[in-house]
LUMSETOR-419667 format. One record per atom (N, C-alpha, C): residue number from 1; x, y, z. Coordinates in steps of 0.2 Angstrom, whole numbers. Last residue first. Layout:
> i,x,y,z
> NUM,X,Y,Z
...
This chain:
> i,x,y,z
> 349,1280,1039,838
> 349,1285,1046,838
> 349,1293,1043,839
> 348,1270,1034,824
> 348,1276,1032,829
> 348,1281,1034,832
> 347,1253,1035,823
> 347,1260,1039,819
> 347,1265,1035,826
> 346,1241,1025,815
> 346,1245,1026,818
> 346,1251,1030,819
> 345,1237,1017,801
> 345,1237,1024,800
> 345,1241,1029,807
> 344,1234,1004,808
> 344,1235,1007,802
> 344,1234,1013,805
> 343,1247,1000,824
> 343,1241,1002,820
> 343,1241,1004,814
> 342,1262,989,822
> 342,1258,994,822
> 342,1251,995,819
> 341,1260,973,830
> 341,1261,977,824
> 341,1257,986,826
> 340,1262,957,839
> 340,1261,965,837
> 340,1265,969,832
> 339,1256,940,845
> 339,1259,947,836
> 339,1259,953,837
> 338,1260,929,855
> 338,1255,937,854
> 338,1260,939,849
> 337,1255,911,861
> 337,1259,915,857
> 337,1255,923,856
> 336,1257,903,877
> 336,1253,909,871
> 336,1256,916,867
> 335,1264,886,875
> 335,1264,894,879
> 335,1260,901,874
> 334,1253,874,881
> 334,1258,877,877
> 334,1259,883,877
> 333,1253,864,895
> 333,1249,869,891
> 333,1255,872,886
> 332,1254,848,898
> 332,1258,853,901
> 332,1253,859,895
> 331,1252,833,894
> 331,1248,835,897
> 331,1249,843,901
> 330,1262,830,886
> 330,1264,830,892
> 330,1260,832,897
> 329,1257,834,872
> 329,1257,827,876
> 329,1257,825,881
> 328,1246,850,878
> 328,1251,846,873
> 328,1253,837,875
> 327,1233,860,874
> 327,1234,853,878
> 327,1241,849,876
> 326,1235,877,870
> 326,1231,872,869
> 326,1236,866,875
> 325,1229,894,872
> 325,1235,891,873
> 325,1232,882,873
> 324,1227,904,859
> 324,1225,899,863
> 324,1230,893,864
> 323,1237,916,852
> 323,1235,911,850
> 323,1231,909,855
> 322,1233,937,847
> 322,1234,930,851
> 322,1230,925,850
> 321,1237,952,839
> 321,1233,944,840
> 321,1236,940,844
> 320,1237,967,842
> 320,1240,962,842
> 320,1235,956,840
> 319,1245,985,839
> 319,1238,982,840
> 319,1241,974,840
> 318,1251,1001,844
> 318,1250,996,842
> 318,1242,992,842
> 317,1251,1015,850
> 317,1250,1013,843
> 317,1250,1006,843
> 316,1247,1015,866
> 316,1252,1017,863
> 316,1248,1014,853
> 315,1231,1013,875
> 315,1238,1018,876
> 315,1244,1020,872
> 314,1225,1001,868
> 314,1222,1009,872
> 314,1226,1016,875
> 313,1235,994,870
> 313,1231,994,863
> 313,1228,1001,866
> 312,1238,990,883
> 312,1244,993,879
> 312,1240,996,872
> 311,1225,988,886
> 311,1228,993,892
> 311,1234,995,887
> 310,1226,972,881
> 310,1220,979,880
> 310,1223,984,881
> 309,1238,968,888
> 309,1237,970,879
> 309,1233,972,880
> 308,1233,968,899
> 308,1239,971,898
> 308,1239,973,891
> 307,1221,957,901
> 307,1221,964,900
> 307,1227,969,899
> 306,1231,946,896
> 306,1224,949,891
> 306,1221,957,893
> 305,1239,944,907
> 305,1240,945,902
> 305,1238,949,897
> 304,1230,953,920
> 304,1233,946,917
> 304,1235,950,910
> 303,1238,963,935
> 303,1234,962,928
> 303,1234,958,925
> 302,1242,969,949
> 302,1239,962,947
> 302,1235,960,940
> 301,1253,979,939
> 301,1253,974,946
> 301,1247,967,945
> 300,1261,989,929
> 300,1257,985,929
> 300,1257,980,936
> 299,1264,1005,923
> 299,1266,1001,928
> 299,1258,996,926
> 298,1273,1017,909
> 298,1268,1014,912
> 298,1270,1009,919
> 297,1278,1020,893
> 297,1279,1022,902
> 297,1274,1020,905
> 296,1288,1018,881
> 296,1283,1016,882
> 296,1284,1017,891
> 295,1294,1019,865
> 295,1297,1021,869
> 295,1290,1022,876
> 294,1297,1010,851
> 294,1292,1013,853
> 294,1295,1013,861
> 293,1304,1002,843
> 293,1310,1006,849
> 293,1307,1010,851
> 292,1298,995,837
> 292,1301,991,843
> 292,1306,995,847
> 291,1289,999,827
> 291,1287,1001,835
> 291,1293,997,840
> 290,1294,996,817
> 290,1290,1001,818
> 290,1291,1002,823
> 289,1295,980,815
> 289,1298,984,820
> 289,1298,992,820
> 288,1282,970,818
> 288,1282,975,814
> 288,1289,980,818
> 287,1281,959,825
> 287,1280,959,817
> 287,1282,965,813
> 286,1286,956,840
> 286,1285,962,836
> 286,1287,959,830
> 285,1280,942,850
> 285,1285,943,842
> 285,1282,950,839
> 284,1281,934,864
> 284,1278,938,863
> 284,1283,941,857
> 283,1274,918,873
> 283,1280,921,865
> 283,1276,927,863
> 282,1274,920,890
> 282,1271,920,882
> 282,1279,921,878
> 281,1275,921,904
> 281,1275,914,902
> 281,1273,914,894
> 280,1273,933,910
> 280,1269,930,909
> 280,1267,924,904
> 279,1287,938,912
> 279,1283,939,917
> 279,1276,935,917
> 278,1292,936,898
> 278,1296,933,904
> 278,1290,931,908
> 277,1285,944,891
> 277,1285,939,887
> 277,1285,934,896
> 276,1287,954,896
> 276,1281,954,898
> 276,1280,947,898
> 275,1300,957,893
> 275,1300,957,901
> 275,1293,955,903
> 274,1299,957,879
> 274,1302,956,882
> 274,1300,952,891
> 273,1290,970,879
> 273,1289,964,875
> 273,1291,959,877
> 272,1300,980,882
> 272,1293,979,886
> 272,1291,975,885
> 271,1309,978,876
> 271,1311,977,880
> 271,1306,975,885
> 270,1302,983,862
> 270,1306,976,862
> 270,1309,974,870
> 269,1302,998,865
> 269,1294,990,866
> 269,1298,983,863
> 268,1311,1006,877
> 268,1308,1005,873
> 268,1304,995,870
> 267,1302,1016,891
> 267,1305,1009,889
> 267,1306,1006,881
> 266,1299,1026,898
> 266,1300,1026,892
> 266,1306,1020,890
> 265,1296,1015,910
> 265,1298,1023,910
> 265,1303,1023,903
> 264,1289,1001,921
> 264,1291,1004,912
> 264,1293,1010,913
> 263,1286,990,930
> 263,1287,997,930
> 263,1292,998,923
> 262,1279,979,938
> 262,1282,980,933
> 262,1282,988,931
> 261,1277,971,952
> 261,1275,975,951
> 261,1282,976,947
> 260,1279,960,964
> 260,1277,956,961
> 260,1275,965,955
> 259,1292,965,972
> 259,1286,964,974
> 259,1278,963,970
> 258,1302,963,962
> 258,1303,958,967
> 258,1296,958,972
> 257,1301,971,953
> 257,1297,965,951
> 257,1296,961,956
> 256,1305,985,959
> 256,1298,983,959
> 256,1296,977,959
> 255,1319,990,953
> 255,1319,981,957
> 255,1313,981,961
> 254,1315,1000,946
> 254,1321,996,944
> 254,1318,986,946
> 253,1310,1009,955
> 253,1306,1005,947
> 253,1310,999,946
> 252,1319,1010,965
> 252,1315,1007,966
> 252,1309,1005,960
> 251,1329,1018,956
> 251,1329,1011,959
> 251,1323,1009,961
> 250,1328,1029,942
> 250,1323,1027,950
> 250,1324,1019,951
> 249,1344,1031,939
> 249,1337,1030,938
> 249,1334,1029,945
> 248,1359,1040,930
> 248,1355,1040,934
> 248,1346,1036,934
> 247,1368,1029,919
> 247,1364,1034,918
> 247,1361,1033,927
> 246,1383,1024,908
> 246,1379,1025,915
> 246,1376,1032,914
> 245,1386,1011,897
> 245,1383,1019,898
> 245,1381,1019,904
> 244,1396,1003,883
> 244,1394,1003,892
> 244,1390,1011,892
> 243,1396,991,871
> 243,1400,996,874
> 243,1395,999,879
> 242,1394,981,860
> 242,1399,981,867
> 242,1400,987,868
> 241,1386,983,850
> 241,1391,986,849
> 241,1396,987,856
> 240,1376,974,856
> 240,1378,975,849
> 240,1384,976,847
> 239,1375,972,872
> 239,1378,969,866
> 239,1379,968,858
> 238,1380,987,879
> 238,1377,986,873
> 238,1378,981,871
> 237,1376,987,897
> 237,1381,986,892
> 237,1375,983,885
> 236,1372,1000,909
> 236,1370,996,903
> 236,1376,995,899
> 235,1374,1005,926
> 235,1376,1006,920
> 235,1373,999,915
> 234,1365,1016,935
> 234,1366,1011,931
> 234,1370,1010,928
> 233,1362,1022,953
> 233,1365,1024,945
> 233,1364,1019,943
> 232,1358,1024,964
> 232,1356,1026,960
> 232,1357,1027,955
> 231,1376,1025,971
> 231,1369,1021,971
> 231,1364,1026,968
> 230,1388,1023,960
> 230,1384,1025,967
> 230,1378,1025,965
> 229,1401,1010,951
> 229,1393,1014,952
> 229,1392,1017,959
> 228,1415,1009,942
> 228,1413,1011,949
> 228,1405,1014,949
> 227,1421,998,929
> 227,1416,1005,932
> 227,1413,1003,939
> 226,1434,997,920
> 226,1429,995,923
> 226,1426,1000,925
> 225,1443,987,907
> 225,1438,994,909
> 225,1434,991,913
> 224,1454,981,906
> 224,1453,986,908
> 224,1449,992,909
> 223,1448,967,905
> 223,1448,969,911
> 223,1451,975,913
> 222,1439,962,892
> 222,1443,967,893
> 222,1445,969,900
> 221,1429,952,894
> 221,1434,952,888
> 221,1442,956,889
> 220,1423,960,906
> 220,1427,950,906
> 220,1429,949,899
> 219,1423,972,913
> 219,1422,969,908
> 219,1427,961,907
> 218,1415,975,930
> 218,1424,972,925
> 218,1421,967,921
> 217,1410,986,942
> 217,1410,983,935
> 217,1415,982,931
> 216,1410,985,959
> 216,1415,988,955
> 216,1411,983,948
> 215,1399,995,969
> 215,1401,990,966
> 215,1405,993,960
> 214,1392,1000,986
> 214,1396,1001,980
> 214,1398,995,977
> 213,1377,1005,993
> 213,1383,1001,993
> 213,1388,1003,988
> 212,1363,1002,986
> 212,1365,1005,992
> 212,1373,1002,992
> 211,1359,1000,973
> 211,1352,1003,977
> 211,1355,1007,983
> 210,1364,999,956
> 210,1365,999,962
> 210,1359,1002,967
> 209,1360,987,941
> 209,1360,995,946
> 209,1358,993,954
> 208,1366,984,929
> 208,1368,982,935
> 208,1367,988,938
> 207,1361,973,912
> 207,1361,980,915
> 207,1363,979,922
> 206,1362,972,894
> 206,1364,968,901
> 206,1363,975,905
> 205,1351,973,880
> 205,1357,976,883
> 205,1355,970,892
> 204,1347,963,872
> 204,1351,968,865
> 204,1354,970,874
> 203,1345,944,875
> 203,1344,955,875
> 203,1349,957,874
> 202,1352,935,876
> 202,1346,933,870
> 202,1345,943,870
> 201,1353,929,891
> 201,1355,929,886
> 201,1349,930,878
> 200,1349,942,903
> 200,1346,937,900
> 200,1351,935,893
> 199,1352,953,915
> 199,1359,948,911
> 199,1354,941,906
> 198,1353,962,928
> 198,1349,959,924
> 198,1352,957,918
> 197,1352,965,943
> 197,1357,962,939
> 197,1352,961,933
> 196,1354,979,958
> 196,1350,972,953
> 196,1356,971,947
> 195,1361,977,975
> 195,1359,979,969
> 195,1356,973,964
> 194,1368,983,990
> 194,1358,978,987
> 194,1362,982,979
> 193,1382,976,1001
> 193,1379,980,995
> 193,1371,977,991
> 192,1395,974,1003
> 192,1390,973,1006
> 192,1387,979,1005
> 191,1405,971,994
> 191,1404,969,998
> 191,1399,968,1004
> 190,1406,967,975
> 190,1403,970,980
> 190,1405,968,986
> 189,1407,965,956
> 189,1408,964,963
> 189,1407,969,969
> 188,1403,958,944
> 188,1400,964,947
> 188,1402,961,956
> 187,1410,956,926
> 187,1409,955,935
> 187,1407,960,938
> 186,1399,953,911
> 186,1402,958,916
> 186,1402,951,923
> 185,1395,943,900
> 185,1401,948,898
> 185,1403,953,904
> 184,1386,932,908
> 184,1391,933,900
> 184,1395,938,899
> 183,1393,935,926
> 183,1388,935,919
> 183,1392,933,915
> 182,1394,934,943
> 182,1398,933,935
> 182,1391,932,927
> 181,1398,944,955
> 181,1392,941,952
> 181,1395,939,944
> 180,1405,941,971
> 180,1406,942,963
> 180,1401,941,960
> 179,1413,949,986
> 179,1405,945,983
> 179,1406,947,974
> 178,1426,949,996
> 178,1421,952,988
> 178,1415,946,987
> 177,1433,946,1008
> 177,1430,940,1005
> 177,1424,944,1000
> 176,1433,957,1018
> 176,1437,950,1016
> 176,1438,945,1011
> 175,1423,962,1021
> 175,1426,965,1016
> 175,1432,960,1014
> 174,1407,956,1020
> 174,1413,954,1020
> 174,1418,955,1018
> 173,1388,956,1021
> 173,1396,961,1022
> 173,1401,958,1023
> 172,1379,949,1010
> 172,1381,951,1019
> 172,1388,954,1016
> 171,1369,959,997
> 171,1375,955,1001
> 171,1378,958,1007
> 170,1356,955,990
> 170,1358,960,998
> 170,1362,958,999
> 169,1351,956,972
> 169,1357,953,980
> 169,1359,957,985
> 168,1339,952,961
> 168,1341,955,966
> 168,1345,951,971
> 167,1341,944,945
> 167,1341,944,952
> 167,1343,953,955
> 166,1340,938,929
> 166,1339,944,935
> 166,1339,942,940
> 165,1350,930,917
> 165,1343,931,920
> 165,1344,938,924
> 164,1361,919,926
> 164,1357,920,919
> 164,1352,923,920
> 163,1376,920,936
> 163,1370,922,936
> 163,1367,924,929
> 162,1388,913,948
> 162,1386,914,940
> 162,1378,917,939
> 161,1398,918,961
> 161,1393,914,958
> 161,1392,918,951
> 160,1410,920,974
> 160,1408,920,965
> 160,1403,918,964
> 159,1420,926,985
> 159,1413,922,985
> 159,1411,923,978
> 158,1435,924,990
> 158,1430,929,986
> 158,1424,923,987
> 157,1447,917,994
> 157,1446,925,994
> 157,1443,928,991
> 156,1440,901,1000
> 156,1447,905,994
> 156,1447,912,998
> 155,1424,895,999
> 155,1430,894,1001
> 155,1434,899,999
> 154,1407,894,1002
> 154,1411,898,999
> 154,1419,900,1002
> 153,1397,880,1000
> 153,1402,884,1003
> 153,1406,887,1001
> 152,1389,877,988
> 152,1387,875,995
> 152,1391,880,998
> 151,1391,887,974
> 151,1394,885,979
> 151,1392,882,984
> 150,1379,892,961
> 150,1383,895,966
> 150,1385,890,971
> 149,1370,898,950
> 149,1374,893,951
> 149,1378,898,956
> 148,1353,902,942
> 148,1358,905,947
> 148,1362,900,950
> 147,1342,907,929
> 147,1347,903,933
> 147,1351,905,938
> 146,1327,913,925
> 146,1332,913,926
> 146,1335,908,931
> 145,1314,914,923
> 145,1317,912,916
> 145,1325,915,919
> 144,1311,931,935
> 144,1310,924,930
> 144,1312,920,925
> 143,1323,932,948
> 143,1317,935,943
> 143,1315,927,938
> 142,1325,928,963
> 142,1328,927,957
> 142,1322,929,953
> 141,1334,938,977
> 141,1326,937,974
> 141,1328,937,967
> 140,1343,934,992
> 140,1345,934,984
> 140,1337,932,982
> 139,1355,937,1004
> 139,1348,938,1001
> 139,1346,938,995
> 138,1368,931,1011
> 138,1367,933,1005
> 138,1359,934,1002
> 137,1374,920,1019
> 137,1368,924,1020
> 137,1365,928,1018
> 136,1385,912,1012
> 136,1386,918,1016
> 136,1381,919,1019
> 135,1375,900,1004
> 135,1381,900,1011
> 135,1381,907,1015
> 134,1360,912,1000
> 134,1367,909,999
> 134,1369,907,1005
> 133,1343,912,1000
> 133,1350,912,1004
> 133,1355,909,1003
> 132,1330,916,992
> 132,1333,911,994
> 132,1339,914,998
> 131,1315,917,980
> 131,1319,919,985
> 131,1323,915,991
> 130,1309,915,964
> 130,1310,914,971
> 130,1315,919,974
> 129,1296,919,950
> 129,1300,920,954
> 129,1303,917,962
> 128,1287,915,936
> 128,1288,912,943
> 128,1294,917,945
> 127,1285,916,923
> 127,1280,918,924
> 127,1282,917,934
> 126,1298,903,918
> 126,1294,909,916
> 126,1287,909,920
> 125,1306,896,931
> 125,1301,895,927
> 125,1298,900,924
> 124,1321,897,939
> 124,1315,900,940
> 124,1313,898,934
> 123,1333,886,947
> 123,1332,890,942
> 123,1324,892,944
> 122,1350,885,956
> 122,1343,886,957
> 122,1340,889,949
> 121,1364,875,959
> 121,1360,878,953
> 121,1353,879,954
> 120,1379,870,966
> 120,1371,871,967
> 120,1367,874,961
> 119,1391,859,969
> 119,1390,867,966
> 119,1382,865,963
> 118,1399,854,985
> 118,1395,854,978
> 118,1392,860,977
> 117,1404,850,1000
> 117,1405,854,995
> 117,1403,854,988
> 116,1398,840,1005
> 116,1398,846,1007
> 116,1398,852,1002
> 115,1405,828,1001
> 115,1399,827,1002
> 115,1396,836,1003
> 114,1419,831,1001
> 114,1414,832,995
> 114,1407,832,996
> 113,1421,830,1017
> 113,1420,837,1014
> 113,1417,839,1007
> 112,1419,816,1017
> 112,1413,824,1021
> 112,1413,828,1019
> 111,1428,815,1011
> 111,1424,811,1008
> 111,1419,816,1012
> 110,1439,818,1019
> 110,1439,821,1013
> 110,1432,819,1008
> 109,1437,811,1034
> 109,1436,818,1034
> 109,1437,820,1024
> 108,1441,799,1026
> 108,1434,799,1029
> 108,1431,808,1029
> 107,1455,800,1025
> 107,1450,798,1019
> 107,1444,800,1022
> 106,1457,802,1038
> 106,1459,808,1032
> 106,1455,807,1026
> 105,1459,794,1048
> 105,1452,799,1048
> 105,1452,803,1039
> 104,1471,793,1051
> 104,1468,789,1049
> 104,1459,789,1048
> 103,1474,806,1055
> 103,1476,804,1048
> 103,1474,796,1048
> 102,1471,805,1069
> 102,1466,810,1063
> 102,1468,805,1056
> 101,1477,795,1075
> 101,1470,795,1074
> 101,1467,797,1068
> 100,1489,801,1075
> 100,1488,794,1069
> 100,1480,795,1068
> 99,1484,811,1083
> 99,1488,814,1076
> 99,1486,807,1071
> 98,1483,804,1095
> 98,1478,809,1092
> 98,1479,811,1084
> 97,1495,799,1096
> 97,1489,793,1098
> 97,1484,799,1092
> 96,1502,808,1100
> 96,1505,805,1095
> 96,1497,802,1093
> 95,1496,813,1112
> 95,1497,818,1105
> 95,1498,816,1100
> 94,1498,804,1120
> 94,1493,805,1117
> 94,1490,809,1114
> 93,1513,805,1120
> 93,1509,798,1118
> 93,1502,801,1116
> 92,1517,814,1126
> 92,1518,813,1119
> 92,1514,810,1118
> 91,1515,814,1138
> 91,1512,819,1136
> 91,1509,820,1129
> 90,1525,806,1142
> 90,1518,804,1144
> 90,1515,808,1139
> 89,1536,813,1137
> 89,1537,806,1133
> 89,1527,803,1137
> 88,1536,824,1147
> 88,1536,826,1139
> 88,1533,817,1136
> 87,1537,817,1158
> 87,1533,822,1159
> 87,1530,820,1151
> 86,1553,813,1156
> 86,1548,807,1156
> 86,1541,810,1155
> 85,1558,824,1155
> 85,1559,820,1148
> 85,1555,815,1148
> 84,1557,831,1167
> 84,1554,832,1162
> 84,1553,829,1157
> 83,1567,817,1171
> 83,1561,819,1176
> 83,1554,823,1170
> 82,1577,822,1169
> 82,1576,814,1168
> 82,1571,816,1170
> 81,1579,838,1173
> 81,1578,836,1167
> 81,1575,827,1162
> 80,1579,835,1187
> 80,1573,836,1183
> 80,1573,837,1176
> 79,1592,827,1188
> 79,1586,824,1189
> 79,1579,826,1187
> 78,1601,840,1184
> 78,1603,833,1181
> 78,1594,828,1180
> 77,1596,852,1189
> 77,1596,852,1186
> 77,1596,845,1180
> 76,1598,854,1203
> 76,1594,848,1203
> 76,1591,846,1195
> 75,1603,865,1204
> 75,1607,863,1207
> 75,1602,855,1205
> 74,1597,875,1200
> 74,1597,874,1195
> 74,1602,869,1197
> 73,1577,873,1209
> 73,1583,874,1208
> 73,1587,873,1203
> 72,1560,873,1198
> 72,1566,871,1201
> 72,1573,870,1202
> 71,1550,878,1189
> 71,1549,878,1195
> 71,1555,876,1200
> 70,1559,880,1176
> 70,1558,886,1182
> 70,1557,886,1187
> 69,1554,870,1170
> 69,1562,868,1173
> 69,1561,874,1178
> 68,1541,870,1167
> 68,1541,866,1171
> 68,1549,868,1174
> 67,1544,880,1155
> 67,1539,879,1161
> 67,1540,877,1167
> 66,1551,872,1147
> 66,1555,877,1151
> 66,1550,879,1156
> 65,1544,858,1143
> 65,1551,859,1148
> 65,1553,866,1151
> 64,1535,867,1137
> 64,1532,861,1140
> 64,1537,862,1146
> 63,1542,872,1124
> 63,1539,877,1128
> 63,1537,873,1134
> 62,1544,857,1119
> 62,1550,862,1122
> 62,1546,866,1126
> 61,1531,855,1116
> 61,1534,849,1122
> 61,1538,856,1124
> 60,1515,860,1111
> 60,1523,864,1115
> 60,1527,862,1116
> 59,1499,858,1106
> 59,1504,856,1107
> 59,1513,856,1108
> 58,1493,861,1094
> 58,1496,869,1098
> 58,1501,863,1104
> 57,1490,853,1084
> 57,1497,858,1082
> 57,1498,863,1090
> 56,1482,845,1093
> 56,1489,842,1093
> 56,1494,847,1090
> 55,1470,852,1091
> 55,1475,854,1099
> 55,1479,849,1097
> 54,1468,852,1079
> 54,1471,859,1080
> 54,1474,856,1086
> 53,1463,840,1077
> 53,1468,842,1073
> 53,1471,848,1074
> 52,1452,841,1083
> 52,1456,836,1088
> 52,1463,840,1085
> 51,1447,849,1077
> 51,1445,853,1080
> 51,1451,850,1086
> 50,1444,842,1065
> 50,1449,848,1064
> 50,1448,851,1070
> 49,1434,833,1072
> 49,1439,833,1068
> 49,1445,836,1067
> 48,1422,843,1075
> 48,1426,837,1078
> 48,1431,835,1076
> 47,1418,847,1062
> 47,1423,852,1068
> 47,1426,849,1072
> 46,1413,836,1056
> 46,1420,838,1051
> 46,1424,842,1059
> 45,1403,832,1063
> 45,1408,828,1063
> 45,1416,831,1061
> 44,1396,844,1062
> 44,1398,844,1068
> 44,1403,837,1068
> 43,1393,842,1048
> 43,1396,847,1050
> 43,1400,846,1056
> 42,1384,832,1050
> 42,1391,831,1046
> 42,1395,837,1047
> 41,1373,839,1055
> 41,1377,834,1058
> 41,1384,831,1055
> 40,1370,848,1044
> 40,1373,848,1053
> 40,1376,846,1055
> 39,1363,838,1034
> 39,1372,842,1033
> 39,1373,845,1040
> 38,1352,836,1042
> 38,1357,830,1039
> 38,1363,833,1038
> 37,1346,848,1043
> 37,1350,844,1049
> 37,1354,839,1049
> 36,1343,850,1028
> 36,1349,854,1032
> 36,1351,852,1040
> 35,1334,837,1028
> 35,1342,838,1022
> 35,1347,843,1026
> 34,1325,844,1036
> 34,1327,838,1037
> 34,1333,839,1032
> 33,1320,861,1042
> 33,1323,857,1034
> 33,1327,850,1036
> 32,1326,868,1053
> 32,1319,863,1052
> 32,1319,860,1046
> 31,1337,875,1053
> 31,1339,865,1054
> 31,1331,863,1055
> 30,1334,886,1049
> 30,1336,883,1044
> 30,1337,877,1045
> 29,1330,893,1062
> 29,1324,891,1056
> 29,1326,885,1050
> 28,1340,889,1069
> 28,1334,887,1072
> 28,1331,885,1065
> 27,1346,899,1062
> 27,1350,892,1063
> 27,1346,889,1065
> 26,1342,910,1067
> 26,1342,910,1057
> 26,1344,903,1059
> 25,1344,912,1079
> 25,1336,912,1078
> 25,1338,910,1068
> 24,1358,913,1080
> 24,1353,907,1085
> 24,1347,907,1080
> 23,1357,926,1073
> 23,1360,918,1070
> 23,1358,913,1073
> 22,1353,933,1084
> 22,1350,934,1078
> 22,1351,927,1072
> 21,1361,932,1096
> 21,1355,931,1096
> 21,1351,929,1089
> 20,1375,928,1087
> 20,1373,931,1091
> 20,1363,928,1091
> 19,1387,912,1091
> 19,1382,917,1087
> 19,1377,920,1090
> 18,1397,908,1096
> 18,1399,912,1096
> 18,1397,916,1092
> 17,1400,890,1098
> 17,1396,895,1103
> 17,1398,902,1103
> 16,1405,884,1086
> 16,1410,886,1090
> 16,1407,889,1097
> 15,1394,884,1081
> 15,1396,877,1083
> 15,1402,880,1087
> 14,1389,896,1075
> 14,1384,895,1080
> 14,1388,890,1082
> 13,1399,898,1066
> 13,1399,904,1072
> 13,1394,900,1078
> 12,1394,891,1056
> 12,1403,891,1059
> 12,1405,893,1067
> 11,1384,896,1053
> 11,1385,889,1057
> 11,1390,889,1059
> 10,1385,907,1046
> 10,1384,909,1053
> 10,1384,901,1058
> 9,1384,903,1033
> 9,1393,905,1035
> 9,1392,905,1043
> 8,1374,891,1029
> 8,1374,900,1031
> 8,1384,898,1033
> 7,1371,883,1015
> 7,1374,881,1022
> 7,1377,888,1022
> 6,1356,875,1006
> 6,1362,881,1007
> 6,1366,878,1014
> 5,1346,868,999
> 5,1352,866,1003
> 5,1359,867,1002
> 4,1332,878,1003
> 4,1335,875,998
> 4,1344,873,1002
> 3,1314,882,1002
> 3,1320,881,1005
> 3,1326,876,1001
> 2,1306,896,996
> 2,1309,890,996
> 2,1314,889,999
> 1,1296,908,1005
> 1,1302,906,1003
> 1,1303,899,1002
């Protein structure tokens, strides 16, 4: 797993002394990262802080006096009230002392908090994959040729992030505080819940299937349609013709690629093409659209590219050419082009 500079919600819990064995041990791993010991400590300045700024609000004087006036007669009322009033005027001073303090801290505490607060952007490489942890705790596997923007910390009454591309998310549970995922055309919110996203700009459909949990789908043109998934369900949106379809699948074909393994079930071959393109860093161009809604079932795991093509030549009507991928300036390789067309004579059901 890459490490990256997130900030767990379970910090909150570890600086107050109020995380269980299982956060101690996630808190341990994640202040081995020099940059995330760096933000700890700016942490434990900000709690210091707002921590001085709470005991001056709980601070009582009145409640103070009546305390105190109980423990004596009501015949000695003249002198213990001169008496409380001096108590209270000790008491003040270094509640006063503490308040100027903070706000003379104020600049300083709002310069920690930007420091803090910044919007974060992970991206994946064609042919690559990561995995990582949002603020919340949030389990998140990015597919490839995809981006993910999201929060240092997640403030308000919702937790949101943006998402290009594909991901899996195990989100921690919060029923306080919905977990958003924001695409070009859908919200997919949850609370504690696995499902996948698949959302590339550029494909014909966006897709959101649930593993466990439940999520709400909300058209972001239209906020009045939305949809309720149970797990093992999908729903697809058309961007052709914007419109939405839920259908039962095998989840775990679905969210495979996380374990590096691609799973097809009459897929049609613009989408196969596609995801191969993604998986194996190529421009991959049906010539011939005959076949691009060639509808294709199969699974691939440790195979290169080259033998893929064989393996698709030998199994469905098509056939292909490939470029060599060559030297470019940047000393970087160029990406490998592949042509498919259907076979002569071939039938394409």
């Amino acid at each position: 797993m890459e490490n990256h500079d997130n900030i767990p919600e379970y910090l909150v819990a570890y600086l107050h002394g109020e995380a269980s064995e299982e956060e101690q041990l996630l808190v341990a791993e994640w202040l081995k990262d020099d940059g995330n010991a760096a933000i700890f400590r700016q942490m434990k300045k900000i709690d210091s802080l707002t921590s001085d700024l709470g005991l001056l609000h709980q601070f009582d004087i009145e409640k103070g006096k009546v305390q105190v006036r109980k423990k004596y007669r009501v015949n000695k009322i003249v002198s213990i009230t001169t008496w409380v009033q001096r108590v209270a005027a000790v008491l003040f001073v270094p509640a006063l002392l503490a308040g100027g303090w903070f706000y003379s801290q104020k600049d300083k505490l709002t310069k920690e908090l930007s420091v803090l607060m910044v919007n974060q952007e992970i991206n994946t490489q064609p042919g690559t994959k990561t995995h990582l942890f949002l603020p919340d705790s949030t389990e998140v596997w990015l597919n490839s040729s995809s981006s993910l923007k999201f929060p240092s910390a997640f403030v308000g009454n919702e937790r949101r992030i943006s998402l290009q591309g594909e991901a899996i998310f195990k989100v921690y549970k919060n029923k306080k505080k919905p977990f958003i995922v924001s695409t070009s055309n859908m919200d997919i919110e949850a609370v504690g819940t696995e499902f996948n996203v698949s959302a590339y700009p550029g494909d014909l459909k966006l897709s959101t299937t649930l593993a466990e949990g439940k999520v709400k789908v909300t058209d972001k043109s239209d906020a009045s349609k939305v949809i309720f998934l149970d797990p093992g369900s999908q729903v697809d949106y058309n961007t052709t013709n914007k419109t939405y379809q839920t259908e039962n699948v095998r989840v775990e074909d679905v969210i495979a690629w996380r374990d590096g393994v691609l799973v097809f079930n009459e897929t049609p071959f613009y989408e196969v093409a596609a995801k191969l393109g993604r998986w194996f860093n190529a421009d991959i161009h049906i010539n011939d659209q005959s076949v691009a809604n060639y509808r294709f079932t199969g699974k691939f795991t440790s195979e290169s590219l080259d033998q893929v093509l064989e393996l698709l030549t030998l199994s469905t009507p098509i056939t292909y050419s490939s470029s060599k991928r060559e030297m470019m300036n940047n000393q970087a390789y160029s990406k490998q082009e592949i042509k498919i067309w259907k076979k002569s004579n071939a039938k394409v059901n």
